[in-house]
MDAnalysis code that builds the backbone (N, CA, C; Angstrom):
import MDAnalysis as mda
import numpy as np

u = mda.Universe.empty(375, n_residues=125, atom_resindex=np.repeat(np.arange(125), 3), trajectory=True)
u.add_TopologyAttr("name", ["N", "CA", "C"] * 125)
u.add_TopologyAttr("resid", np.arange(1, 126))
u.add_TopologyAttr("resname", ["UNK", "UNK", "UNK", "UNK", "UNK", "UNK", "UNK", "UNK", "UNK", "UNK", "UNK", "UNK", "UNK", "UNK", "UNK", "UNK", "UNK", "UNK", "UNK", "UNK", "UNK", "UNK", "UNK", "UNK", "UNK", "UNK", "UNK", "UNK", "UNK", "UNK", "UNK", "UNK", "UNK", "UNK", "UNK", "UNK", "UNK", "UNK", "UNK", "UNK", "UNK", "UNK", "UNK", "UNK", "UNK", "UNK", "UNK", "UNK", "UNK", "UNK", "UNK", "UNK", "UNK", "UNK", "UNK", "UNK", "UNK", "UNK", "UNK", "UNK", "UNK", "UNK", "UNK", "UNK", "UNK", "UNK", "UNK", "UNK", "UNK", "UNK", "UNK", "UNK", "UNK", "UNK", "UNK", "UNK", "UNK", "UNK", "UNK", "UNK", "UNK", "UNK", "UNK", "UNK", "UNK", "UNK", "UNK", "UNK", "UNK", "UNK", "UNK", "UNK", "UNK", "UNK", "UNK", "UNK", "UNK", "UNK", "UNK", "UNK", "UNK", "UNK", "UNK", "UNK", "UNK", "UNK", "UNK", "UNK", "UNK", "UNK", "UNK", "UNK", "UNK", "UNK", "UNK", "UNK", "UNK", "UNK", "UNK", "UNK", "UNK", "UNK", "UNK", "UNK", "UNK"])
u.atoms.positions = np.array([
    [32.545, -23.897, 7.597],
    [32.677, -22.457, 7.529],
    [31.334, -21.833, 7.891],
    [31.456, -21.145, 8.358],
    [30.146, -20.528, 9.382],
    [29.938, -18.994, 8.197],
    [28.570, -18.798, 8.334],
    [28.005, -17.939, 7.587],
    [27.092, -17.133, 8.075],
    [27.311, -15.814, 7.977],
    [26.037, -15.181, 8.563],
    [24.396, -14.878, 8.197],
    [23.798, -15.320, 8.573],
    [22.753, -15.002, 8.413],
    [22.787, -13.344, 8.572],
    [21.241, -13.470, 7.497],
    [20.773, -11.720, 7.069],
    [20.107, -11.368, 7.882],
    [19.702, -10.176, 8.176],
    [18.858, -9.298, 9.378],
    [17.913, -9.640, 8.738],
    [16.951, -10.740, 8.907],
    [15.778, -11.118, 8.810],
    [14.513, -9.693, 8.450],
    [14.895, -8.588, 9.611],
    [13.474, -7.557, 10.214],
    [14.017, -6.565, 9.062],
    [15.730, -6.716, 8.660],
    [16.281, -5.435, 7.410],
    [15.748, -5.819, 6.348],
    [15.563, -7.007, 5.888],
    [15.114, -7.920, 4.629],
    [14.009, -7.947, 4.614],
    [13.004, -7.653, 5.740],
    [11.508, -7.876, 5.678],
    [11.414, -5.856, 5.029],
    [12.126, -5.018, 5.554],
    [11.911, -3.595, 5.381],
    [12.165, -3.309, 3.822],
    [13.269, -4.164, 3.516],
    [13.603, -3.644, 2.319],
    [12.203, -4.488, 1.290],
    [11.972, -5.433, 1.229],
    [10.924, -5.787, 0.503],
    [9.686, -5.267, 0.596],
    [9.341, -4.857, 1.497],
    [8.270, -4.378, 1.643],
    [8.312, -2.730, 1.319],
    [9.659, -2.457, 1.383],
    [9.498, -0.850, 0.304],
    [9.577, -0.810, -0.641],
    [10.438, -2.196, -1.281],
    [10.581, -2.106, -2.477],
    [9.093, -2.375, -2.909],
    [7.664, -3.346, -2.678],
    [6.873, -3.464, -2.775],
    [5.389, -2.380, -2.780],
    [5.955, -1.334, -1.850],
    [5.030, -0.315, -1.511],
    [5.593, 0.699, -3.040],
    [6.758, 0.822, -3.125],
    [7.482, 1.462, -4.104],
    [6.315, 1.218, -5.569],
    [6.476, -0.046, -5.828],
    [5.892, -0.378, -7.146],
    [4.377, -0.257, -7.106],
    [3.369, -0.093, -5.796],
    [2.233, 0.181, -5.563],
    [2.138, 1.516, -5.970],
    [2.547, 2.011, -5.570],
    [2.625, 3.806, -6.029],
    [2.892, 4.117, -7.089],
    [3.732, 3.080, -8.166],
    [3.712, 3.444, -9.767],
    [2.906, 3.312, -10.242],
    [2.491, 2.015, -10.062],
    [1.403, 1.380, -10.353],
    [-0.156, 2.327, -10.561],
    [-0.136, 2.348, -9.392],
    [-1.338, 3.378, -9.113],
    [-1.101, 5.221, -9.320],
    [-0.045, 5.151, -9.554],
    [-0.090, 6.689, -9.732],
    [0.060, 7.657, -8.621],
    [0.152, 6.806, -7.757],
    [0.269, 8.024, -6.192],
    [1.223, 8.769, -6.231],
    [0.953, 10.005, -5.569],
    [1.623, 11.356, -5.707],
    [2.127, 10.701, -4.268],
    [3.798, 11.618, -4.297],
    [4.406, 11.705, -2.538],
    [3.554, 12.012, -1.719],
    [2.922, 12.846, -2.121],
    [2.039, 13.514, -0.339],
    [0.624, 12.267, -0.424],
    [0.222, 11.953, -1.614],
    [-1.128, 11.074, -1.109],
    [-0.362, 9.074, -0.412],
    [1.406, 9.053, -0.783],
    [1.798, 7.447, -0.554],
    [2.055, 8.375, 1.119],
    [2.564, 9.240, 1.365],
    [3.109, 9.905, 2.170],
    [1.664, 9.894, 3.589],
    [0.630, 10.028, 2.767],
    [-0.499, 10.181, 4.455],
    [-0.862, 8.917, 4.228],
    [-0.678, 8.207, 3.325],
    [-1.573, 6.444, 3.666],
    [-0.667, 6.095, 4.955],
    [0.965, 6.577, 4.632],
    [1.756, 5.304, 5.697],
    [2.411, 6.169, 6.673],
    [1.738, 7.378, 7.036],
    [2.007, 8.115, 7.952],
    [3.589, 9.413, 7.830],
    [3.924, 9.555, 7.059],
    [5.613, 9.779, 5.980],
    [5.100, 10.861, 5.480],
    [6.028, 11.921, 5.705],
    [6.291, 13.345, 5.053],
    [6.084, 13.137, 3.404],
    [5.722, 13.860, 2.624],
    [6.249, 13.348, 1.590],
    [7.623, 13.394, 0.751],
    [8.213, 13.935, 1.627],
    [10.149, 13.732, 1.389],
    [10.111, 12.408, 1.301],
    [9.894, 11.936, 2.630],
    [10.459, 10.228, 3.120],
    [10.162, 9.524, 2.505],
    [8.224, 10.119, 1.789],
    [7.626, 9.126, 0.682],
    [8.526, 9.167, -0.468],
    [8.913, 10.099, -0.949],
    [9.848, 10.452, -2.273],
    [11.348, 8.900, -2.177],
    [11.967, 9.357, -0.674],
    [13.057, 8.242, -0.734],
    [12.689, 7.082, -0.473],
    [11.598, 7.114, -0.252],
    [10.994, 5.712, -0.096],
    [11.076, 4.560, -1.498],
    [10.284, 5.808, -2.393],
    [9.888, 5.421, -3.570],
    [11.254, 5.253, -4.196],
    [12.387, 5.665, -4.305],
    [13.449, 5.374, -5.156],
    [15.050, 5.326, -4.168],
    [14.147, 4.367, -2.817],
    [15.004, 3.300, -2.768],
    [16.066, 3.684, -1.375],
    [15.743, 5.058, -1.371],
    [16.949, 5.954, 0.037],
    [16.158, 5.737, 0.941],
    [15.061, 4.590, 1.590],
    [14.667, 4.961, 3.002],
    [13.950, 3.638, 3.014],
    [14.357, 2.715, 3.985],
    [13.180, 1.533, 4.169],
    [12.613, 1.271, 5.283],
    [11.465, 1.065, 5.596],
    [10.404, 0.672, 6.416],
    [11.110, 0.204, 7.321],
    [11.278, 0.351, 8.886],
    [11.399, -0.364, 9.619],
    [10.423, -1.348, 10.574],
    [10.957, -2.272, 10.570],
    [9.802, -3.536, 10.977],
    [8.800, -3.241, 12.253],
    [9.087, -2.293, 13.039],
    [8.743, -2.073, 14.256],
    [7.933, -0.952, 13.832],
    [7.799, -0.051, 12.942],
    [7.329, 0.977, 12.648],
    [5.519, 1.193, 12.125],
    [5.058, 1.889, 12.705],
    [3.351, 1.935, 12.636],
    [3.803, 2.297, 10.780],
    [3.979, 2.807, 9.902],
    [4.356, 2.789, 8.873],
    [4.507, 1.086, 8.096],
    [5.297, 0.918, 8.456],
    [5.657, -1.023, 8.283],
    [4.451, -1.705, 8.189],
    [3.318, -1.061, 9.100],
    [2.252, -1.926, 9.438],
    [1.028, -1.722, 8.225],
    [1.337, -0.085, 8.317],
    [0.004, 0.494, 7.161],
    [0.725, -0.112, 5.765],
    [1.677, -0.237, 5.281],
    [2.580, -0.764, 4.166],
    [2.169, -2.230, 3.764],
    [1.878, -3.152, 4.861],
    [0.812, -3.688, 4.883],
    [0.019, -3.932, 4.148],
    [-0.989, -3.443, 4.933],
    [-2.552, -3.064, 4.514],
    [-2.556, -2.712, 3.122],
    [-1.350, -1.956, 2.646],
    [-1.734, -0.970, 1.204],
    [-1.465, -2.058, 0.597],
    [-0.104, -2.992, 0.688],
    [0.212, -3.945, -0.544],
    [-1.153, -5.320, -0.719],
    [-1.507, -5.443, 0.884],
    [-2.770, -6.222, 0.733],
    [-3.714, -5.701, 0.025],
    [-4.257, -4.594, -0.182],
    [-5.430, -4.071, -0.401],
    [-4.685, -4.297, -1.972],
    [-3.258, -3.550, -2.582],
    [-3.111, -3.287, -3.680],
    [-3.689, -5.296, -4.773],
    [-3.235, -6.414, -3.847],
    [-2.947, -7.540, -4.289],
    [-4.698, -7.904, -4.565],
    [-5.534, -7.840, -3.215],
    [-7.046, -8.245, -3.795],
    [-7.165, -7.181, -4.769],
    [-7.152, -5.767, -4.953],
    [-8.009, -5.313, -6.008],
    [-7.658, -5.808, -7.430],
    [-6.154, -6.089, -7.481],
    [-5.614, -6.147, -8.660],
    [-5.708, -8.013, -9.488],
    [-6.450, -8.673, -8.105],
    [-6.843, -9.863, -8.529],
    [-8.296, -9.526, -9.336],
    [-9.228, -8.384, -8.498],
    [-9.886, -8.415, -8.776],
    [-10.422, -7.568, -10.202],
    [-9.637, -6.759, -10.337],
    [-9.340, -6.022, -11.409],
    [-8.561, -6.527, -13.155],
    [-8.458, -8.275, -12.513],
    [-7.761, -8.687, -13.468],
    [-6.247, -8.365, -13.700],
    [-5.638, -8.076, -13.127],
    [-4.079, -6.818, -13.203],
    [-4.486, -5.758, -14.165],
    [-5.298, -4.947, -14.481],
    [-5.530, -3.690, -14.904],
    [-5.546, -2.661, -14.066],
    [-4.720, -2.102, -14.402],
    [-4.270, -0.802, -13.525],
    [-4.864, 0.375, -13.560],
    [-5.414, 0.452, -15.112],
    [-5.975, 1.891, -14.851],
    [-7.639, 1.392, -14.633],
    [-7.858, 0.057, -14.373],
    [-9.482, -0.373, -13.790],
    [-9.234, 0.015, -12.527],
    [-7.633, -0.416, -11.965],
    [-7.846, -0.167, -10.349],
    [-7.949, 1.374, -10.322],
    [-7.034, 1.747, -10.817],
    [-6.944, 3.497, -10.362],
    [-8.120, 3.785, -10.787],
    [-9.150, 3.802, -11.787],
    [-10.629, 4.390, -12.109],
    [-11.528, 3.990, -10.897],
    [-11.201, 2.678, -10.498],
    [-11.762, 2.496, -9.399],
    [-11.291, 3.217, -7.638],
    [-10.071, 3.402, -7.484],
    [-9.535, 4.045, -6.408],
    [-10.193, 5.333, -6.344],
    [-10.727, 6.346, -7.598],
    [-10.733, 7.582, -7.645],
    [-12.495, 7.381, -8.046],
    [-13.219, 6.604, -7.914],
    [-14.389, 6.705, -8.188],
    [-15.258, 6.676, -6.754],
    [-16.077, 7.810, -6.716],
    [-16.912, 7.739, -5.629],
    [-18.027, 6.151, -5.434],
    [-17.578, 5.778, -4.168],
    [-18.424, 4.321, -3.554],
    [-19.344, 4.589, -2.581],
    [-20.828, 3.835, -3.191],
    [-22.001, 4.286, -2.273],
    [-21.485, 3.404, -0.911],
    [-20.887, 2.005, -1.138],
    [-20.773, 1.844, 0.186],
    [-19.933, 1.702, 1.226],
    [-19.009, 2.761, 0.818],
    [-17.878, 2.909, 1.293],
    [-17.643, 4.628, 1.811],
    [-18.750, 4.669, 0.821],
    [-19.592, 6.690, 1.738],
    [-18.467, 7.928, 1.137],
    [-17.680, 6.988, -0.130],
    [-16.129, 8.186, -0.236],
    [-15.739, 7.584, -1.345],
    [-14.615, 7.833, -1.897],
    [-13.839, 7.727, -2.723],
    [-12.469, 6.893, -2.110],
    [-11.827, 5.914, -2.245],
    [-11.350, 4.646, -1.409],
    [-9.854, 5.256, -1.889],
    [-9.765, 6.360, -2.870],
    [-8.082, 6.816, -2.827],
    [-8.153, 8.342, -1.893],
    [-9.457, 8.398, -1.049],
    [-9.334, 9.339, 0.177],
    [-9.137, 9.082, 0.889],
    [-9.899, 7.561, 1.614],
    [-10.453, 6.894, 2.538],
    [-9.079, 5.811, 3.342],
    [-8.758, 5.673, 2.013],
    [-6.885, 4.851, 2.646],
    [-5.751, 5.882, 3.350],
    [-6.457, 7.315, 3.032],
    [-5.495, 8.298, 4.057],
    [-5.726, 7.906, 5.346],
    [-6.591, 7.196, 6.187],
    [-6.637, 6.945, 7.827],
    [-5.886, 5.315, 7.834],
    [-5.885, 5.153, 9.088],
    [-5.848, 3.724, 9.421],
    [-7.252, 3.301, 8.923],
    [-8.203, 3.826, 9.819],
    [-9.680, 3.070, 9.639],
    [-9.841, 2.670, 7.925],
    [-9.633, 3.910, 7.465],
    [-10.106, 3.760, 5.972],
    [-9.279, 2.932, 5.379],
    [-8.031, 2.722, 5.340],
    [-7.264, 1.876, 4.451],
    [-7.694, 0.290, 5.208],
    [-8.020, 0.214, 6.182],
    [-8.797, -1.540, 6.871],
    [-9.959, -1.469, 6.169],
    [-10.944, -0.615, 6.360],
    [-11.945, -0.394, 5.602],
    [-12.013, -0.768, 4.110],
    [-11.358, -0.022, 3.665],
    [-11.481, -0.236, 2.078],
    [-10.960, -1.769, 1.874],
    [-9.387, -2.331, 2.165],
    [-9.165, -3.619, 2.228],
    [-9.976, -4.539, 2.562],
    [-10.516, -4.306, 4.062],
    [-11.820, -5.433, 3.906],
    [-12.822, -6.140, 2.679],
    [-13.216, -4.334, 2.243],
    [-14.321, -4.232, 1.434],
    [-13.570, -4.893, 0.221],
    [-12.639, -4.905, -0.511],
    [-11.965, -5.304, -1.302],
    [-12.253, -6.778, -1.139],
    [-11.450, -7.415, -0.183],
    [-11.408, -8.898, -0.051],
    [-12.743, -9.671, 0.058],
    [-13.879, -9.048, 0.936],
    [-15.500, -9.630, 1.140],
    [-16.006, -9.605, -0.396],
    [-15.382, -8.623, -1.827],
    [-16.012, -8.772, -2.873],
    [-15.385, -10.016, -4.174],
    [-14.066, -10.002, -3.721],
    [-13.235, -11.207, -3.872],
    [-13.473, -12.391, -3.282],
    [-13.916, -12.076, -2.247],
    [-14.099, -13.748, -1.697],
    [-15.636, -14.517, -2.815],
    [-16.219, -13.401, -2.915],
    [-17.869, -13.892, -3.858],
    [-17.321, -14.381, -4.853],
    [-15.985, -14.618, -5.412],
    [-15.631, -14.844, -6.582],
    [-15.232, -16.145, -6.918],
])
């Protein structure tokens, strides 16, 4: 009996919103600040977050979604899973990062940026 396989690229979208979803509780992000990290109105961010809208695989969105759950996974290694260490830290001005890293993840540059910087302080570990 023959069986279908799942849309592989639908299954990669839905996890990865459901994943971006729990980044944003986590951290506290407002619609309009999950909304400019991954390029998304903050409507879309809203259905994003509870489940009416998923990432498509092809989508520059898909890609920054990414970056955020990477960045969310080193800090929160590095943070021990403390959440409000990460968020004190997201919202705390960084001399070497020239900003505050829950501004700085509004660009492409800045959300590579900050992730980098994240992982080069994790790797010392």
């Amino acid at each position: 009996m023959a069986t279908a396989l799942p849309d592989r690229a639908a299954d990669q979208g839905r996890v990865l919103s459901e994943a971006i979803g729990r980044v944003a509780g986590c951290w506290k992000l407002t619609n309009e600040q999950l909304g400019a990290i991954l390029g998304l109105s903050p409507a879309t961010a809203s259905r994003l977050r509870s489940g009416g809208f998923r990432l498509d695989r092809s989508s520059k969105a898909f890609e920054l979604g990414q970056y955020l759950v990477r960045l969310f996974r080193s800090l929160d290694a590095l943070m021990g899973s403390d959440d409000l260490a990460s968020i004190s830290w997201l919202r705390t001005a960084n001399l070497d990062l020239d900003g505050r890293p829950i501004d700085l993840i509004r660009t492409v540059r800045g959300l590579n940026d900050v992730a980098d910087y994240v992982d080069d302080h994790r790797a010392q570990i």
